[in-house]
Wavefront OBJ file of the C-alpha trace (Angstrom):
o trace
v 13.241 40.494 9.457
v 11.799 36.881 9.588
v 13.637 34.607 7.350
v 11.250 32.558 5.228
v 11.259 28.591 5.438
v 11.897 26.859 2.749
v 8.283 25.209 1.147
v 8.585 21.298 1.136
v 8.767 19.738 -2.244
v 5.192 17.813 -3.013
v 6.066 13.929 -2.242
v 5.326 11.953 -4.940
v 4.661 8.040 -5.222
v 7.440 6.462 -7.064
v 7.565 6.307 -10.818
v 10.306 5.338 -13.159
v 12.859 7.686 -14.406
v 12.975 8.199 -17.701
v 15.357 7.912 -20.757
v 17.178 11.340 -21.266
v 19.590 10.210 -24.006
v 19.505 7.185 -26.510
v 19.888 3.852 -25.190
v 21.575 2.122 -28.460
v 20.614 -1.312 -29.701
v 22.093 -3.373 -26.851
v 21.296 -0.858 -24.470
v 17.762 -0.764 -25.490
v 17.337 -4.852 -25.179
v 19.366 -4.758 -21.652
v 16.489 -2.571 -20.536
v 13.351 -3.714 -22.015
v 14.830 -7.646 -20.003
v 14.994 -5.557 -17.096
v 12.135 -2.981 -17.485
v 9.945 -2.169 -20.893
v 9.366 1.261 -19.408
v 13.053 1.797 -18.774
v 13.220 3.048 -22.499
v 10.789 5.347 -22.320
v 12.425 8.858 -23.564
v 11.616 11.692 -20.755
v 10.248 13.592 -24.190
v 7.336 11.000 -23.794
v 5.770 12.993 -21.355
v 6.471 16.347 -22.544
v 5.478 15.722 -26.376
v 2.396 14.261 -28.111
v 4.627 12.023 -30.041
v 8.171 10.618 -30.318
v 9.778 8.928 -33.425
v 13.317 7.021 -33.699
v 15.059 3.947 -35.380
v 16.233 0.940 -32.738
v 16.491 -1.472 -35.343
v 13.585 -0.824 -36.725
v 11.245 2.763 -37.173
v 9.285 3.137 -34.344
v 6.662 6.152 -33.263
v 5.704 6.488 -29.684
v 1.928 8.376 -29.263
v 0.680 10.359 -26.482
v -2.010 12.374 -28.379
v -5.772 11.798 -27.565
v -6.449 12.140 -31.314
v -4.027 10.060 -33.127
v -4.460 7.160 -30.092
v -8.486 7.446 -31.445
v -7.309 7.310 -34.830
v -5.086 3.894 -34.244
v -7.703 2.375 -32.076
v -10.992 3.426 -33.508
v -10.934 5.051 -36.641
v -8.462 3.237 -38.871
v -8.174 -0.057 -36.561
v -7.233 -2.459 -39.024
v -4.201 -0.838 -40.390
v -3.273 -1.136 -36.614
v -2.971 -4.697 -36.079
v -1.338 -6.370 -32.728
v 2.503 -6.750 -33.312
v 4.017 -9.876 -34.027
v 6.052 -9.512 -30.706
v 3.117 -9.063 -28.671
v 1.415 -12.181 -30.888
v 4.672 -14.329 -30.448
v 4.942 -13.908 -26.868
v 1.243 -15.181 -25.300
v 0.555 -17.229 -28.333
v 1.997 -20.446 -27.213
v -0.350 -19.636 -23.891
v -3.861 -18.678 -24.767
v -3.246 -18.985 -28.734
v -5.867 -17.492 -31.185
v -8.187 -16.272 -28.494
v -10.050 -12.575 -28.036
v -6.274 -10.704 -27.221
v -5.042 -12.459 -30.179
v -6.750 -12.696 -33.195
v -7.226 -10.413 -35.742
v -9.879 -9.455 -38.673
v -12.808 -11.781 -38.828
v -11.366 -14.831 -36.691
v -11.565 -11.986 -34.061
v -15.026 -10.385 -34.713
v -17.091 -13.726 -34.507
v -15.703 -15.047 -31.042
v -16.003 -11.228 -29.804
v -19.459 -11.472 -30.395
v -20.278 -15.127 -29.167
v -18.350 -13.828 -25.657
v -19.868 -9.648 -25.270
v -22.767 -11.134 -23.491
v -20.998 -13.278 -20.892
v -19.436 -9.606 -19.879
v -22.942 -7.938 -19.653
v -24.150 -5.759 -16.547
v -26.446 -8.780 -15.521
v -23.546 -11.448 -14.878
v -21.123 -9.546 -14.108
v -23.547 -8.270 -11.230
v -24.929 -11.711 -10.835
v -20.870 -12.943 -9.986
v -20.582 -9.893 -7.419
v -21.227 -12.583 -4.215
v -18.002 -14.748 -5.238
v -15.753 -11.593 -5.017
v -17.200 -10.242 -1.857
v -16.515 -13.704 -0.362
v -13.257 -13.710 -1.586
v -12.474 -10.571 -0.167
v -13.998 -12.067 3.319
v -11.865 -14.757 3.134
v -8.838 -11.867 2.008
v -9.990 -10.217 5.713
v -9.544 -13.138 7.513
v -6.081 -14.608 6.285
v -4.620 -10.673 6.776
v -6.214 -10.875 10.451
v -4.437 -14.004 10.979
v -1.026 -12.749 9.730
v -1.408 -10.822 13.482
v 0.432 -7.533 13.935
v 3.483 -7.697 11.169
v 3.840 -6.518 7.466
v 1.791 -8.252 5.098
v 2.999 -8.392 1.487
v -0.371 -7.008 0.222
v 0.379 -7.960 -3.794
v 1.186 -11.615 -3.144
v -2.169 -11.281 -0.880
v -4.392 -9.542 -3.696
v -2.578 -12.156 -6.206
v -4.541 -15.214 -3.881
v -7.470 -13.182 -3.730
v -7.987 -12.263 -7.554
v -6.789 -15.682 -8.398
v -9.345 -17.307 -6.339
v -11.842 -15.052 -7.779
v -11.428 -15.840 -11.348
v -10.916 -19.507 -11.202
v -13.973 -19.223 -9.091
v -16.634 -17.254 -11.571
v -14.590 -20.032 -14.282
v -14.412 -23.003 -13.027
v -16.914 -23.317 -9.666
v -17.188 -26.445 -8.131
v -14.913 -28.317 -10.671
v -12.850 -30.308 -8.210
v -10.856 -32.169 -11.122
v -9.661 -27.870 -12.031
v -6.031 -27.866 -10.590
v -5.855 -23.996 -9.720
v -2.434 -23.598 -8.349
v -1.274 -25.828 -11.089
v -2.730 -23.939 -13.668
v -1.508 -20.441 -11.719
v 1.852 -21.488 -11.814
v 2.281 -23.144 -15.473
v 1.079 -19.323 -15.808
v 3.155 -17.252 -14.106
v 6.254 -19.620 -15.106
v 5.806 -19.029 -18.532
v 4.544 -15.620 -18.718
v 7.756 -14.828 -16.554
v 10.497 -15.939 -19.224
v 8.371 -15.673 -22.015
v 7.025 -11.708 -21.651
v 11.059 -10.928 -22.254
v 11.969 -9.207 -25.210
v 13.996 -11.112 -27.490
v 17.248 -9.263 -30.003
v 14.879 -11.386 -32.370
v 12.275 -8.884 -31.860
v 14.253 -5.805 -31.937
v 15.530 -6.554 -35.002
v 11.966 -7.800 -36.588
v 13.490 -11.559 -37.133
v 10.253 -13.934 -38.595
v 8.771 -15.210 -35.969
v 9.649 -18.698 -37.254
v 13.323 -17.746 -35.616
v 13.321 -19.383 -32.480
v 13.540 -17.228 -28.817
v 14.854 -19.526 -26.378
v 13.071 -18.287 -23.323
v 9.469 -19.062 -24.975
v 10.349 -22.358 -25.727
v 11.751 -23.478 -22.524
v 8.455 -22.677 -21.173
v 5.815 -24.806 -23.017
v 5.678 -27.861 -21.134
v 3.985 -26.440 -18.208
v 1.490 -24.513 -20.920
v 0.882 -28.477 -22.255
v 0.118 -29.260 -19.388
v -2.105 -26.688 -18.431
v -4.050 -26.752 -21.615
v -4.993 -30.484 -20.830
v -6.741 -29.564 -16.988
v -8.412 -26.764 -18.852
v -9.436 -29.307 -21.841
v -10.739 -31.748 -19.404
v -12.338 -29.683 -17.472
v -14.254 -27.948 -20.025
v -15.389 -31.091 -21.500
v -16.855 -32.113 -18.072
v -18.800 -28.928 -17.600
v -19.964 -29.389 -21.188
v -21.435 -33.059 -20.288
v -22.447 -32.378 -16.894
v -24.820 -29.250 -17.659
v -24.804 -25.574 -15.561
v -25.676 -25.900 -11.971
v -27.162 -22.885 -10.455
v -26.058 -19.585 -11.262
v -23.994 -19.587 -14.245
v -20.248 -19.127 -14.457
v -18.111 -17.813 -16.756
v -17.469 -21.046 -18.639
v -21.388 -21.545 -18.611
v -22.183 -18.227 -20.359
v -19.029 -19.241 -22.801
v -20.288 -22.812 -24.062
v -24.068 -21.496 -24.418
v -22.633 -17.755 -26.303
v -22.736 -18.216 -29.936
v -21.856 -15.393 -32.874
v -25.589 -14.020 -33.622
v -24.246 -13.495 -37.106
v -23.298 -16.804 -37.825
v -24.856 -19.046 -35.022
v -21.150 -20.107 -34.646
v -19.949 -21.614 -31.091
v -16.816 -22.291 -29.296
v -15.175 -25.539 -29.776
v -13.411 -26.930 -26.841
v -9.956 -25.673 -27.608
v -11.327 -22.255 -28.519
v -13.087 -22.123 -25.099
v -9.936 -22.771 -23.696
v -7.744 -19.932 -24.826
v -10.412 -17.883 -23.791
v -10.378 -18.661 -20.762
v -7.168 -18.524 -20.176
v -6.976 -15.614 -21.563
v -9.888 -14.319 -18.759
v -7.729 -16.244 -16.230
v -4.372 -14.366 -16.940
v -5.888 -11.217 -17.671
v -9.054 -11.381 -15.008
v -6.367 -11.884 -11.607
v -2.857 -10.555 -12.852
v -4.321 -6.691 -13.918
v -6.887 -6.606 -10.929
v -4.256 -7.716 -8.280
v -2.054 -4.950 -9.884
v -4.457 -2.763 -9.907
v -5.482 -3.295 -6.070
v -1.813 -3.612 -4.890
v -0.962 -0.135 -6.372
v -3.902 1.170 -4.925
v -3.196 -0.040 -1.342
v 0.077 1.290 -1.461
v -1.034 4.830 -2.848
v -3.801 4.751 0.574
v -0.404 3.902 2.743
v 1.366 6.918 0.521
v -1.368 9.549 1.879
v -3.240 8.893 4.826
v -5.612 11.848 4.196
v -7.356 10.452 0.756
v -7.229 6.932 3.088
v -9.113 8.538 5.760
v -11.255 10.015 3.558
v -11.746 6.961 1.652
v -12.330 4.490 4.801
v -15.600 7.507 6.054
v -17.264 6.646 2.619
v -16.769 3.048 3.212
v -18.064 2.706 6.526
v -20.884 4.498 5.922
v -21.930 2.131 3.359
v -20.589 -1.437 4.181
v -22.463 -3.453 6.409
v -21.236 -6.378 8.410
v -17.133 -5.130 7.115
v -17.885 -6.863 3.476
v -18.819 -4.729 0.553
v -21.440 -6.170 -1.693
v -22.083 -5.473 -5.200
v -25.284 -2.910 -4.769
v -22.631 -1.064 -3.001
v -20.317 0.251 -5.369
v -22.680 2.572 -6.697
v -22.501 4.467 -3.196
v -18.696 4.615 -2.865
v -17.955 6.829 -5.663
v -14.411 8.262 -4.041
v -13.559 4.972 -3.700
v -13.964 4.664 -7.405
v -12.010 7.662 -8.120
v -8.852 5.983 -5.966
v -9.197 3.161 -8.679
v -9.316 5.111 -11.395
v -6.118 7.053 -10.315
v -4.102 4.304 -8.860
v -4.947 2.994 -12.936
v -3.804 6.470 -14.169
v -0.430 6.206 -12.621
v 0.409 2.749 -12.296
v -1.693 0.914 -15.701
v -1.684 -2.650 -15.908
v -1.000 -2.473 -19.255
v 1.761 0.159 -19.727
v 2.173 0.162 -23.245
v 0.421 -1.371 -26.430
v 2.356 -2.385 -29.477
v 0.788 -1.847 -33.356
v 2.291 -2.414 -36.375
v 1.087 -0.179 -39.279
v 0.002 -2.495 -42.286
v -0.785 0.540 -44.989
v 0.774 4.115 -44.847
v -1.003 6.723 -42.477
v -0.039 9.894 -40.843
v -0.162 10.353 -37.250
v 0.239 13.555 -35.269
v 1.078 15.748 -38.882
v 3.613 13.092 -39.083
v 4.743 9.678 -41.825
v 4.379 6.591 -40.875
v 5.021 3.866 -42.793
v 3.877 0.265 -43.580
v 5.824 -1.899 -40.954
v 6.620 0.585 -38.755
v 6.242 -0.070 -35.242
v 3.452 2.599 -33.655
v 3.351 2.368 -29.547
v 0.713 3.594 -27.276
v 2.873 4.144 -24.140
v -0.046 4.412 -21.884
v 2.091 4.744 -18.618
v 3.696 8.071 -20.101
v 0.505 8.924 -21.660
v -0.977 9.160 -18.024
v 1.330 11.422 -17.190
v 1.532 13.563 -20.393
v 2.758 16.940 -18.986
v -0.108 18.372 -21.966
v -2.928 16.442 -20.458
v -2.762 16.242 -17.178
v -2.166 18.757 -14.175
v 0.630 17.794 -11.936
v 0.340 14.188 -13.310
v 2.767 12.275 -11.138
v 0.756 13.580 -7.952
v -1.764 11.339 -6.668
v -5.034 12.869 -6.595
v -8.216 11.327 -6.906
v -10.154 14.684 -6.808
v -9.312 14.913 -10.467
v -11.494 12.356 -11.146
v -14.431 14.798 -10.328
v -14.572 15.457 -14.054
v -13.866 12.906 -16.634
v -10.418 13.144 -18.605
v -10.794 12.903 -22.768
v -11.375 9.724 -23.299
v -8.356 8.550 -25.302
v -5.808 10.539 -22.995
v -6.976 7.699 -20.020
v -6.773 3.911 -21.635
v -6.374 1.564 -18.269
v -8.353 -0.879 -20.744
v -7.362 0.162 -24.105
v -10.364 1.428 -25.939
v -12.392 1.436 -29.184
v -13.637 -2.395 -30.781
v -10.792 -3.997 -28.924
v -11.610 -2.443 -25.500
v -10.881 -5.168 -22.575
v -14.159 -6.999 -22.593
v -13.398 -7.415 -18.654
v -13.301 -3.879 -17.781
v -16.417 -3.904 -16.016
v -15.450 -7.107 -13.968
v -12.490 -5.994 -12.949
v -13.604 -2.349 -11.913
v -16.775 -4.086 -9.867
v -14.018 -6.801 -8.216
v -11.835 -3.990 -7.481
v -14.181 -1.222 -5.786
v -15.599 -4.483 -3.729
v -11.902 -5.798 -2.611
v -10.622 -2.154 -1.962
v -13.597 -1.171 0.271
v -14.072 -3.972 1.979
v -10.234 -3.863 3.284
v -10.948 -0.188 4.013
v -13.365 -0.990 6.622
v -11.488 -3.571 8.128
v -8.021 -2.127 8.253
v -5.707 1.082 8.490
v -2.694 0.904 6.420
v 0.780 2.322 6.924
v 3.851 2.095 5.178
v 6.521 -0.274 5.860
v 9.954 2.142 6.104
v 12.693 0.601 3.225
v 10.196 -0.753 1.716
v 9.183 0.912 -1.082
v 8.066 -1.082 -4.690
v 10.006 -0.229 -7.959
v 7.063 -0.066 -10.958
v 8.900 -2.647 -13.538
v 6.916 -3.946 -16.202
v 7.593 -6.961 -17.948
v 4.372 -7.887 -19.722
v 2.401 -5.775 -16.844
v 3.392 -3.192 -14.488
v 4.350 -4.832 -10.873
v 5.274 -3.230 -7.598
v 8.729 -5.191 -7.362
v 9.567 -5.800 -4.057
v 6.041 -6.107 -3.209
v 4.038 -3.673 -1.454
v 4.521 -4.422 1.903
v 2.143 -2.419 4.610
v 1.165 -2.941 8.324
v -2.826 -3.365 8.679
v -4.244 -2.199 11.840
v -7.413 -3.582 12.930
v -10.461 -1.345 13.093
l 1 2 3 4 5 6 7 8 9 10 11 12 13 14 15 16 17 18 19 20 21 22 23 24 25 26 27 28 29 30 31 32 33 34 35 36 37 38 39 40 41 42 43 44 45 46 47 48 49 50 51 52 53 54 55 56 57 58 59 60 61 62 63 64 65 66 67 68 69 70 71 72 73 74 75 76 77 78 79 80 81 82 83 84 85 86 87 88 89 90 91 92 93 94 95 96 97 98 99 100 101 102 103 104 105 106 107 108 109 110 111 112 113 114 115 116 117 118 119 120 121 122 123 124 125 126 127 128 129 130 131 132 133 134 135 136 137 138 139 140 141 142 143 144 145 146 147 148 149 150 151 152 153 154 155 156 157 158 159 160 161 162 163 164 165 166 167 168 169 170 171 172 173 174 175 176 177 178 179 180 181 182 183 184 185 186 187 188 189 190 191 192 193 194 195 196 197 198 199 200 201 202 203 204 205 206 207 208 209 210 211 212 213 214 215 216 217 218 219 220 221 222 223 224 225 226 227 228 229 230 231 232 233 234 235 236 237 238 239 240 241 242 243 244 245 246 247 248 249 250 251 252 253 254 255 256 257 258 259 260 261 262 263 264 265 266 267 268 269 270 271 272 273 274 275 276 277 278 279 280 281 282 283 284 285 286 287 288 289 290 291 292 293 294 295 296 297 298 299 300 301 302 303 304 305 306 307 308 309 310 311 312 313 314 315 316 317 318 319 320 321 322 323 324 325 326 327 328 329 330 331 332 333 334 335 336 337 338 339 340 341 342 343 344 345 346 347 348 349 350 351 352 353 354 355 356 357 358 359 360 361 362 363 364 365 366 367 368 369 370 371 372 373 374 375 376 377 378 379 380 381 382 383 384 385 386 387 388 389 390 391 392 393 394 395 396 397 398 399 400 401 402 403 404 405 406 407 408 409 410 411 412 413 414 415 416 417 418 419 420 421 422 423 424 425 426 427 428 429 430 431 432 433 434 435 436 437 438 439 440 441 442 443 444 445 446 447 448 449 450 451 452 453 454
């Protein structure tokens, strides 16, 4: 008789293991410093919703239908939390992520046109030289491990300052990056002030320590904005451009300089951080399985000419697409949204009451064991039909969608194909990145992979 072999367990890209019994109050805040989806209960992506008490009520929603009703249908009983406020506030104050009710409304509809089809098409030649530029510097690195999310970081960085500020040679980029990252670093921690729902008049150390970079920030931005404003567009029109001619149709309102300036900050932190994620995870997931990277790299060739992707391509690479969309699934930017419930409302057959805490853990939600099959398996070919539309929110959804989504998906397709048909990619052994999320979900450790030349 033969004996049988034993069938190989499916390998799976890393995720983080999940919370199997309560953390406690201290435990909770030791893990949120360390990891926000380190508390996620394993029941998160088993159930459609989770309740408990750490500090304060909380509810935890993985159901396509109550995630429509707090995002779409009964939005403003589902304002931003006052942690997620008090955190970024010092940093792009009352901008678009910010503001709530009307204050919101109006500069949402002075800035939806700078984020139409046209100019975001019409900005596709600054990321495809970008991602030239990303070729190169990886070329010149020679045979050895590059750390591709420090490399996507300069390229998405360089990008968005770019289709902001062009030509502004009084613009301080790195300066402006690093007041950034410094603060967003310190400040993104959760405080035992915010666990316990302290007024946010009670001071947490870590966001204060970080403001005088943010001063200083604000002033290159204010100056520079000011310039542009004097000096007039010059050619094709950049983000800042479409910004100081956008006005509210309702109420001919416009930007004043220091509203113009959380925006876009707000553009800058969001329009590089989530899009270097979002193309480092995707890299890595290519070095994971080098069948979907084969596959990917024969669509890519066939449509790239002279090794850099254009923006009338992305139409043509559709698989390429699909790696996006799933390298988003499993690793989002934005792994979990925070609400706080102003009225009463009842979610999933369940209470919930006014201050409550409701969270939209989208990382778990992505892998909701009642949505998706095998959902911690990468596999783009899923993407072949489209998932219900509130079970998949890379980009949130409903009035407060990301106005960038667009951008970011056009930036990314162009970046990831253009790499394709330049390089293979393979694994660095001991080298694997630990998804930690902080304010967004990084590869920590970096995601460190040998490029071949073609």
């Amino acid at each position: 008789m033969t004996q049988m072999q034993p069938i190989e367990p499916q390998r799976l890209p890393v995720r983080v293991p999940l919370v199997t019994q309560p953390l406690g109050l201290w435990g909770s805040l030791k893990a949120l410093r360390r990891n926000v989806l380190s508390i996620l209960p394993e029941l998160t992506v088993k159930q459609p919703m989770v309740s408990g008490r750490t500090g304060k009520r909380w509810h935890m929603i993985m159901d396509p239908e109550a995630n429509r009703r707090v995002l779409l249908e009964n939005l403003d009983n589902y304002p931003k939390s006052l942690v997620t406020k008090n955190m970024l506030k010092p940093a792009i104050g009352e901008s678009l992520f910010i503001a709530e009710g009307a204050h919101w409304r109006w500069q949402r509809r002075a800035a939806a046109p700078v984020f139409s089809h046209r100019n975001v098409m019409n900005l596709a030649p600054v990321m495809s030289a970008a991602a030239e530029r990303s070729v190169e510097r990886v070329r010149e690195a020679g045979p050895r491990a590059v750390d591709f999310l420090s490399e996507m970081v300069t390229l998405t960085f360089d990008v968005i300052s770019d289709v902001t500020f062009s030509g502004d040679q009084g613009f301080d980029r790195d300066g402006v990056h690093n007041a950034l990252d410094a603060y967003i670093s310190e400040a993104a921690k959760i405080s035992l002030a915010d666990i316990l729902g302290l007024p946010d008049w009670v001071p947490r150390l870590g966001r204060t320590f970080g403001t005088g970079g943010v001063r200083d920030m604000k002033r290159v931005a204010d100056a520079a904005i000011e310039a542009r404003a004097a000096r007039g567009a010059d050619g094709v029109p950049d983000l800042l451009d479409l910004l100081l001619a956008g006005e509210d149709p309702e109420t001919k309102r416009k930007m004043k300089t220091s509203e113009l300036r959380d925006n876009l900050l707000t553009f800058i932190v969001a329009g590089h951080e989530t899009t270097a994620l979002t193309l480092a995870w995707s890299l890595y997931l290519l070095a994971f399985d080098q069948n979907v990277q084969d596959r990917a790299r024969a669509e890519a060739l066939s449509v790239v000419q002279g090794g850099v992707a254009q923006g009338q391509d992305i139409a043509r690479l559709p698989f390429v697409r699909q790696i996006v969309d799933e390298a988003l699934r499993l690793y989002p930017p934005a792994g979990m949204l925070e609400r706080t419930a102003r009225t009463a409302d009842t979610l999933c057959g369940r209470e919930v009451r006014p201050g409550d805490t409701v969270i939209l853990p989208i990382y778990a939600l992505h892998r909701n064991e009642l949505l998706w099959d095998d959902p911690d398996a990468f596999r783009p070919d899923r993407w072949a039909e489209k998932p219900d539309r509130y079970a998949y929110l890379p980009f949130g959804d409903g009035p407060r969608i990301c106005i960038g989504a667009s951008f970011a998906i056009q930036e990314t397709v162009i970046v990831l194909a253009t790499l394709l048909a330049n390089f293979r990619f393979k694994a660095v052994k001991g080298r694997t990145p630990e998804p930690v999320m902080i304010l967004t979900v990084r590869p920590e450790g970096g995601v460190w992979l040998e490029a071949e030349p073609l």
